[in-house]
Backbone as CSV, one residue per row, in Angstrom:
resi,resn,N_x,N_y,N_z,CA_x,CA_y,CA_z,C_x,C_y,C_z
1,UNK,-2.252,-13.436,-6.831,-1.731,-12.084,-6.898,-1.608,-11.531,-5.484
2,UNK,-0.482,-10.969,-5.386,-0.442,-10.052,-4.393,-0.573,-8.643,-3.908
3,UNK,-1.557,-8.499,-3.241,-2.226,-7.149,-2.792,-1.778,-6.607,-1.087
4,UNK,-1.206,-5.232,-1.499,-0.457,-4.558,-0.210,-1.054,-3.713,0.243
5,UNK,-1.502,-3.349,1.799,-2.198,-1.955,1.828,-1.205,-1.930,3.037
6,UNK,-0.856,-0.737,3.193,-0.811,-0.088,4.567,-1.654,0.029,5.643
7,UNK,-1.058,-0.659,6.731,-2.117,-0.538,7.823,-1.399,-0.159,9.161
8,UNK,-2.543,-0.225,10.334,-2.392,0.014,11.797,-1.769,-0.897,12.490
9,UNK,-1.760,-2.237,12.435,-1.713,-3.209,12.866,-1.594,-4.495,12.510
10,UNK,-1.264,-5.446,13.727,-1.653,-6.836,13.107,-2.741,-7.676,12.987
11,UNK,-4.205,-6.350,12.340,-4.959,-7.524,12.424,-5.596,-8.375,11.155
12,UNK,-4.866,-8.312,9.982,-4.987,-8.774,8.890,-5.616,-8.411,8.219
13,UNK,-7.371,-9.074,7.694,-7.851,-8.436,6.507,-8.731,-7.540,7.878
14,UNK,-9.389,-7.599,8.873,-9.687,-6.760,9.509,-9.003,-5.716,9.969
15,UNK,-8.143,-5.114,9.647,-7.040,-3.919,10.053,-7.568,-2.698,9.489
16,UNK,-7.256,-1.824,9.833,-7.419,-0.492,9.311,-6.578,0.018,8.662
17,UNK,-7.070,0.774,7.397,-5.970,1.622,6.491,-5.358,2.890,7.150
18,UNK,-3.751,2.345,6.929,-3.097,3.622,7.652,-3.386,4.666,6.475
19,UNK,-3.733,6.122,7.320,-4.097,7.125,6.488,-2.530,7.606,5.658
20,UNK,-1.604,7.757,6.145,-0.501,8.281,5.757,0.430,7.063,5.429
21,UNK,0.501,6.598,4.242,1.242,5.416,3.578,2.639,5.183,4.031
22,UNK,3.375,6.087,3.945,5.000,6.100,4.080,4.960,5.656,5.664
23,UNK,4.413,6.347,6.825,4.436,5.967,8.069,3.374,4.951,8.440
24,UNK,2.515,4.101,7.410,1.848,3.035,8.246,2.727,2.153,9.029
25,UNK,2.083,2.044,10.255,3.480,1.179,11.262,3.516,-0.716,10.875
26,UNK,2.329,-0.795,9.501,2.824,-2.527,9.060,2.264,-2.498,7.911
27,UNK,2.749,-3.044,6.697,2.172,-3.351,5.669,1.587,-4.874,5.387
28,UNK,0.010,-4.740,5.294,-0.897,-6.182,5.279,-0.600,-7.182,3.744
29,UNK,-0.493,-7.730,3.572,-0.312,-8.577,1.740,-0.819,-9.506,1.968
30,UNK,-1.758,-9.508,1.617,-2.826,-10.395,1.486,-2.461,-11.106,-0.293
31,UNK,-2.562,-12.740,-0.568,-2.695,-13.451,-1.986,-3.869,-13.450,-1.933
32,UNK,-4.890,-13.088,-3.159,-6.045,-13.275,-3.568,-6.201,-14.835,-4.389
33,UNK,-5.137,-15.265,-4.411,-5.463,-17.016,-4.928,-5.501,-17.638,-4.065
34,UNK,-4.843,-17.677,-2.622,-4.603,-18.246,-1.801,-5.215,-18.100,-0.507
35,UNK,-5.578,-16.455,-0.074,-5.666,-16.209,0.470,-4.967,-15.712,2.054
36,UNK,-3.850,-16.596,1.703,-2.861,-16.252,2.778,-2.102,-14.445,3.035
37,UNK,-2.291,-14.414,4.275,-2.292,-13.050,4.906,-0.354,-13.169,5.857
38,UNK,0.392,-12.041,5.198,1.324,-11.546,5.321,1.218,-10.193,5.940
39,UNK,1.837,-9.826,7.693,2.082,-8.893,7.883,3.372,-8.213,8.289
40,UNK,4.053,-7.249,7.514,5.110,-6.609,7.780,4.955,-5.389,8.573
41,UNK,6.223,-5.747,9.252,6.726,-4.290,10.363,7.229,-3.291,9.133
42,UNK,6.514,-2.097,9.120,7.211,-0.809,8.190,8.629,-0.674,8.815
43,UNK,9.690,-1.213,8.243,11.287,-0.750,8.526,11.726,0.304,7.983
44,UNK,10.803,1.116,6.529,11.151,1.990,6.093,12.246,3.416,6.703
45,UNK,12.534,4.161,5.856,13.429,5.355,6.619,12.604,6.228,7.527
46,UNK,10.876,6.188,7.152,10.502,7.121,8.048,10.002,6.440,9.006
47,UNK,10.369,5.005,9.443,10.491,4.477,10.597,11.680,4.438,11.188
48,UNK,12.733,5.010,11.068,13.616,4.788,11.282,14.709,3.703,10.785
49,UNK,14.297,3.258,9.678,15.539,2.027,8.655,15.913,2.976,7.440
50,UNK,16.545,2.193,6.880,17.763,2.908,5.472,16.605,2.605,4.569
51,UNK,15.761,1.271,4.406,15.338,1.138,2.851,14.175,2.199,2.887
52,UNK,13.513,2.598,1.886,12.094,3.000,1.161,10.865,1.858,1.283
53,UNK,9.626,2.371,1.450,8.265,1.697,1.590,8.376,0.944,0.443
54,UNK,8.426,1.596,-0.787,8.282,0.709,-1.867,9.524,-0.446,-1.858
55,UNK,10.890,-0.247,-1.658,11.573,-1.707,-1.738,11.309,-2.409,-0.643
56,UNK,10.429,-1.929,0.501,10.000,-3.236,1.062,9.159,-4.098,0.399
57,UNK,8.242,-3.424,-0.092,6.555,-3.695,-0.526,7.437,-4.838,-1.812
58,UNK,8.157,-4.555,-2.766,8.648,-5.023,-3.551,9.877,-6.232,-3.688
59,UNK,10.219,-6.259,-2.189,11.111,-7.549,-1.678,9.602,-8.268,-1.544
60,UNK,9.037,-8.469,-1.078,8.060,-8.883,-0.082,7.073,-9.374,-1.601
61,UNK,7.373,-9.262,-2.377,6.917,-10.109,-4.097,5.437,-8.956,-3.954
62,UNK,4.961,-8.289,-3.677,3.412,-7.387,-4.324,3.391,-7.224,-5.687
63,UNK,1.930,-7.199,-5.504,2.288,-6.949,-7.356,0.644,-5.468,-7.524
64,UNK,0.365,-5.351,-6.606,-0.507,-4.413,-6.091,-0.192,-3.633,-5.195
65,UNK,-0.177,-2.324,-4.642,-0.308,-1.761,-3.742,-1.585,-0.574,-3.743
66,UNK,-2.719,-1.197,-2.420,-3.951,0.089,-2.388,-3.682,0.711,-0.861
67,UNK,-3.793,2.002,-1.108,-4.021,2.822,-0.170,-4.613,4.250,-0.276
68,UNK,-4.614,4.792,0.767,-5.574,6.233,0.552,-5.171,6.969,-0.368
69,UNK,-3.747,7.232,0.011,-2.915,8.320,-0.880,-1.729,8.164,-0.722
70,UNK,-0.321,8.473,-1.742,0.536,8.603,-1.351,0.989,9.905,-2.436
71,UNK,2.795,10.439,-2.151,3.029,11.342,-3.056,3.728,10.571,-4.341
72,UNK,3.920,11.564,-5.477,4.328,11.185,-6.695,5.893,10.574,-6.303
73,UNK,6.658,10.802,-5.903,8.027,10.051,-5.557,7.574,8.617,-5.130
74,UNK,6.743,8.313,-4.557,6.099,6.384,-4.147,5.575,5.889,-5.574
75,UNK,5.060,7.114,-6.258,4.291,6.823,-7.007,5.155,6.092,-8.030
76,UNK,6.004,6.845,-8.442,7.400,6.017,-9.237,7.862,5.236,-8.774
77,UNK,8.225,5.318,-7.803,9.104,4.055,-7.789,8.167,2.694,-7.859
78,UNK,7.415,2.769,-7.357,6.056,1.838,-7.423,6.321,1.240,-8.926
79,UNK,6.171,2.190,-9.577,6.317,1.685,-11.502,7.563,1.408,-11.749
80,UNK,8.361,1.497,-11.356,9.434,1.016,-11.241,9.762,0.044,-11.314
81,UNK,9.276,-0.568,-10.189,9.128,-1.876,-9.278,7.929,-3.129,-10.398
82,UNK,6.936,-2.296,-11.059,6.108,-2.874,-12.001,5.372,-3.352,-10.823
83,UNK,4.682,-2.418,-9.773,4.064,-2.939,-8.878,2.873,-1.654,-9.197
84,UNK,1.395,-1.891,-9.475,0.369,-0.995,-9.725,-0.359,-0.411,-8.490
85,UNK,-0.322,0.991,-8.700,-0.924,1.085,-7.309,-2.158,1.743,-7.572
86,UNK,-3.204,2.013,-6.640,-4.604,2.313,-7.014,-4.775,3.173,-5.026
87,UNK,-5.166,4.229,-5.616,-5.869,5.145,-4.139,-7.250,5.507,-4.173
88,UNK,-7.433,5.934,-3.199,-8.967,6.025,-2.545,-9.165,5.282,-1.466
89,UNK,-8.771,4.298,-1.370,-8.861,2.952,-0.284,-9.219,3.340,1.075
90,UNK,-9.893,3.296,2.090,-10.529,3.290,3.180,-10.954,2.538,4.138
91,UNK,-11.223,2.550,5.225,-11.639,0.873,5.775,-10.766,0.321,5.998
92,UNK,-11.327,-1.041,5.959,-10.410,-2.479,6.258,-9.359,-2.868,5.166
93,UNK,-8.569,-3.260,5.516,-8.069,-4.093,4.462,-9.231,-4.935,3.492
94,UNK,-9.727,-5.598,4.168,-11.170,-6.159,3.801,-12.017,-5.159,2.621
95,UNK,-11.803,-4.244,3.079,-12.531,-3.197,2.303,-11.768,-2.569,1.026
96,UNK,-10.427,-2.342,1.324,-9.865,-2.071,0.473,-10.102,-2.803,-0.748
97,UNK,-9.750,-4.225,-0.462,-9.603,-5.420,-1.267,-10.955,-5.821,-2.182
98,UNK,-12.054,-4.978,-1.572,-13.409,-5.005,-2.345,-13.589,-4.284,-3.417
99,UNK,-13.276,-2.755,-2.790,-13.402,-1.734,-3.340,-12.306,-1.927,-4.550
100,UNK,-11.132,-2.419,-4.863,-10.423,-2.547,-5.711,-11.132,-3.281,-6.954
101,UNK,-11.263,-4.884,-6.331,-11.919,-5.623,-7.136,-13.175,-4.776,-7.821
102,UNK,-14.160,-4.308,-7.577,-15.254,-3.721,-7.728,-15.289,-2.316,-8.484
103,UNK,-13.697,-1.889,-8.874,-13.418,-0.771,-9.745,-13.453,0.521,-9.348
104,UNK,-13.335,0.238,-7.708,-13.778,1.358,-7.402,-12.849,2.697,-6.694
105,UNK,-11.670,1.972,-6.863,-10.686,2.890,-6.719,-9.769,3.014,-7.787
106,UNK,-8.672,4.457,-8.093,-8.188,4.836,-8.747,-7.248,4.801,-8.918
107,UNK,-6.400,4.687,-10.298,-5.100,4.074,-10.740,-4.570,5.523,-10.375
108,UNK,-3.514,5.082,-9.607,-2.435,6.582,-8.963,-1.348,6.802,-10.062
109,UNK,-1.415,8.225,-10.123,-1.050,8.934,-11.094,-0.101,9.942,-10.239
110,UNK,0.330,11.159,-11.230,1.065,12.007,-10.845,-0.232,13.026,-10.296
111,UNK,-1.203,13.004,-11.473,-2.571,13.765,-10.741,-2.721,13.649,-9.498
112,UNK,-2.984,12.433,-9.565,-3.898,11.674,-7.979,-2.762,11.503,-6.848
113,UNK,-1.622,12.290,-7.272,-0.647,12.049,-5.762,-1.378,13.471,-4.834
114,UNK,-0.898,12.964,-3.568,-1.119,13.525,-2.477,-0.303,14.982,-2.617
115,UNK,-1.114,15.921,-2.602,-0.487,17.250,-3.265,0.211,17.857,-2.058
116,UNK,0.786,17.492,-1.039,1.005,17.882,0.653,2.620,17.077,0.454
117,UNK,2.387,16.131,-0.448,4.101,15.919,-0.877,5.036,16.244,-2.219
118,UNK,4.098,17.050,-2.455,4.620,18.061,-3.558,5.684,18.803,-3.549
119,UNK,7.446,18.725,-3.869,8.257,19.489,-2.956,9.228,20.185,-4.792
């Protein structure tokens, strides 16, 4: 399975969670069968490209996406995509990827969107 978080950098499962999803400057995808570690440059529009975070995340085969927060517009399209996403996430990628397994973060909802992208 494939698991996506937004991050700072290229440093794989040691990276840090970008706090603000849409502008993390790389998205980490880590396979939990395999273990093999995938890092993407965010090309998104609010990096300056035409596509959306989620049709990257969703070319790029995820079938997970964890991060802190995002707003209800990611949040759809995400389901869209039939890609599940879960917030709270903090830390490392490493951490993320625990805290998921371990139940400990939350299936993102329209509730649980980031109320600052509420428009």
């Amino acid at each position: 399975m494939k698991v996506c978080v937004p991050t700072m950098g290229q440093s794989g499962m040691n990276d840090m969670i970008s706090p603000h999803f849409g502008r993390a400057p790389t998205f980490t995808i880590v396979d939990t069968e395999t273990n093999e570690i995938e890092v993407l440059p965010n090309t998104g529009e609010h990096m300056g490209g035409i596509m959306l975070a989620p049709e990257i995340i969703a070319e790029a085969g995820a079938h997970v996406m964890l991060c802190s927060g995002l707003g209800p517009r990611a949040i759809q399209m995400f389901e869209q995509f039939g890609i599940e996403v879960f917030v709270g996430a903090s830390g490392t990628v490493k951490d993320a990827i625990s805290a998921w397994k371990s139940g400990r973060l939350q299936e993102a909802t329209d509730e649980t969107a980031c109320r600052e992208h509420r428009h």
